[in-house]
C-alpha positions as CSV (number, residue, x, y, z in Angstrom):
1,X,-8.1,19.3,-49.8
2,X,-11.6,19.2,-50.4
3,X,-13.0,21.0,-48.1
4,X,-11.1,23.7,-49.5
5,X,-12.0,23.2,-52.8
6,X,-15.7,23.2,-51.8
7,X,-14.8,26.6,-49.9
8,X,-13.5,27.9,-52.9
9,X,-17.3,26.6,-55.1
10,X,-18.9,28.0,-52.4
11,X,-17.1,31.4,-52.2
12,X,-18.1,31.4,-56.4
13,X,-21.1,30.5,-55.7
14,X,-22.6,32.9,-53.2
15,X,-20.5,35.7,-54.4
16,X,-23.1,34.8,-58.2
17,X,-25.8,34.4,-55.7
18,X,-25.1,37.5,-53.9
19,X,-24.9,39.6,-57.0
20,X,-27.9,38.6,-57.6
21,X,-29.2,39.4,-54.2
22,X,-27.9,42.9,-54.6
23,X,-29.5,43.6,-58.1
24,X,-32.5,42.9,-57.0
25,X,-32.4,45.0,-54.1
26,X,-31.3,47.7,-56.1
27,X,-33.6,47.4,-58.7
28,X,-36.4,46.2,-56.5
29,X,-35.7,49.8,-54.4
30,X,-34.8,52.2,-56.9
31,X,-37.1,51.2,-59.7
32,X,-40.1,49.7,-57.9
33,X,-39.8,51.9,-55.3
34,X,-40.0,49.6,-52.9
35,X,-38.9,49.7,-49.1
36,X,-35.3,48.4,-48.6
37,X,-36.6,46.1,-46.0
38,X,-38.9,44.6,-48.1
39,X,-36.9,45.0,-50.9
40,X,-33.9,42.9,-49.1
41,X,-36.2,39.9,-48.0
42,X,-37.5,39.7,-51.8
43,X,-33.6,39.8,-52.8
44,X,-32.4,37.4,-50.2
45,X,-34.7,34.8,-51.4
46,X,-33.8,34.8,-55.0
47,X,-30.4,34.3,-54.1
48,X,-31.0,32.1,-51.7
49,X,-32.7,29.8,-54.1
50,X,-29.9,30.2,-56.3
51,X,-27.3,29.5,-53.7
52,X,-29.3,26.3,-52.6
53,X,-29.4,25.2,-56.3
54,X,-25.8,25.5,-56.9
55,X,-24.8,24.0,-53.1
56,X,-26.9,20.6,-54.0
57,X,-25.3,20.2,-57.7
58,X,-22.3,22.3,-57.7
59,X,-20.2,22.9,-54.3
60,X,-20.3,20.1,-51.9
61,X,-19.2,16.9,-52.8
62,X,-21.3,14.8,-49.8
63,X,-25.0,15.2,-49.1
64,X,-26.0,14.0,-45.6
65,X,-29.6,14.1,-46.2
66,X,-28.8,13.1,-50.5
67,X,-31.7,10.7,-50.2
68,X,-33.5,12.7,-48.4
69,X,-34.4,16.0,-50.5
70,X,-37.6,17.8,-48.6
71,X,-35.3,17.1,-45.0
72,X,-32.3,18.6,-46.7
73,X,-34.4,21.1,-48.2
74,X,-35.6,21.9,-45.2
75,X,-32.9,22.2,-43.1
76,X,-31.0,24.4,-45.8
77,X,-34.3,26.9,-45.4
78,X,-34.2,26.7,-41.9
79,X,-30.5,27.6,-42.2
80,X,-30.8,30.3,-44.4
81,X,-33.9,31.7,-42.8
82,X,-32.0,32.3,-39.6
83,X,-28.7,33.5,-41.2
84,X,-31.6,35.7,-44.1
85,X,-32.8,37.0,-40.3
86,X,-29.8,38.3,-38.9
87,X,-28.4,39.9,-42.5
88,X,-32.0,41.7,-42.3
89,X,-31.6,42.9,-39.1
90,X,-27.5,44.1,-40.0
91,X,-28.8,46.0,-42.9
92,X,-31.3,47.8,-40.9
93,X,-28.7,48.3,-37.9
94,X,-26.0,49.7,-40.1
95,X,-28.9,52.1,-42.0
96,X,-30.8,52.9,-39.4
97,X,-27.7,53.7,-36.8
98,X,-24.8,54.3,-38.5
99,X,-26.4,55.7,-41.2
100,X,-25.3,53.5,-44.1
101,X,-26.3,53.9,-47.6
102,X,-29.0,50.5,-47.6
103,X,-26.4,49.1,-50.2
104,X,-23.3,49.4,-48.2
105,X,-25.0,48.0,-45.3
106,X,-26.1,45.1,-47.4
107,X,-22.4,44.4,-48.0
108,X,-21.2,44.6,-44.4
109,X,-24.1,42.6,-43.4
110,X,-23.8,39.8,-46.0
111,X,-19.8,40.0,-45.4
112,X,-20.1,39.3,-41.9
113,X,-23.4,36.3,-42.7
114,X,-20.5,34.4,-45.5
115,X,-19.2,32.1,-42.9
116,X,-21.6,31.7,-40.6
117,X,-23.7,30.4,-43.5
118,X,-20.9,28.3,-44.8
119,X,-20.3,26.6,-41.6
120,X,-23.8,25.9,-40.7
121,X,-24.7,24.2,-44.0
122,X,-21.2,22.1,-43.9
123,X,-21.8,21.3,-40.3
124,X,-25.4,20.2,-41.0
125,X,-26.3,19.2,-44.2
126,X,-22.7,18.4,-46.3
127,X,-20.8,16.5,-43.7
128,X,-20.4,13.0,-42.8
């Protein structure tokens, strides 16, 4: 039961971090004027900060590395990085050859990033 409770925190969790994420695209590309791809790493990175925040305090109940903080810390970047990567590269793919609007690309890409994510941080850094 609780690793589907901590499914559940971490659905609420990265959908506040992902709302986030999207806002500041959207804001970052339509007001600033800024290039979606640039726009989408500054956006990924807020909400991945946020998401890291509220996976430590929030979501999972065990901490592998709890005693550890700039090895957890680290990991979780790596982790994110790599998952940040490909959800780049999908938003760019869906834009660039299927001719998605930069936002509905950004949902596909980030729909299709949710588990991966999910199951790399619970396979290396909240697991026993």
């Amino acid at each position: 039961m609780d690793g589907y409770k901590e499914f559940i925190k971490y659905f609420i969790s990265i959908s506040l971090s992902f709302g986030l994420d999207v806002f500041f695209l959207f804001f970052l590309t339509e007001y600033l004027f800024l290039n979606y791809l640039i726009s989408t790493s500054i956006s990924t990175t807020i909400g991945f900060s946020v998401n890291y925040f509220l996976n430590v305090n929030w979501v999972f109940s065990y901490r592998y590395y709890k005693g550890r903080p700039y090895k957890e810390y680290t990991l979780m970047v790596v982790i994110s990085l790599l998952v940040s990567v490909l959800n780049i590269l999908l938003v760019w793919f869906f834009t660039e050859f299927f001719l998605f609007f930069y936002m509905n690309s950004k949902f596909a890409a980030s729909f299709l990033t949710f588990f991966i994510k999910f199951f790399l941080k619970k396979l290396f850094l909240f697991s026993i």
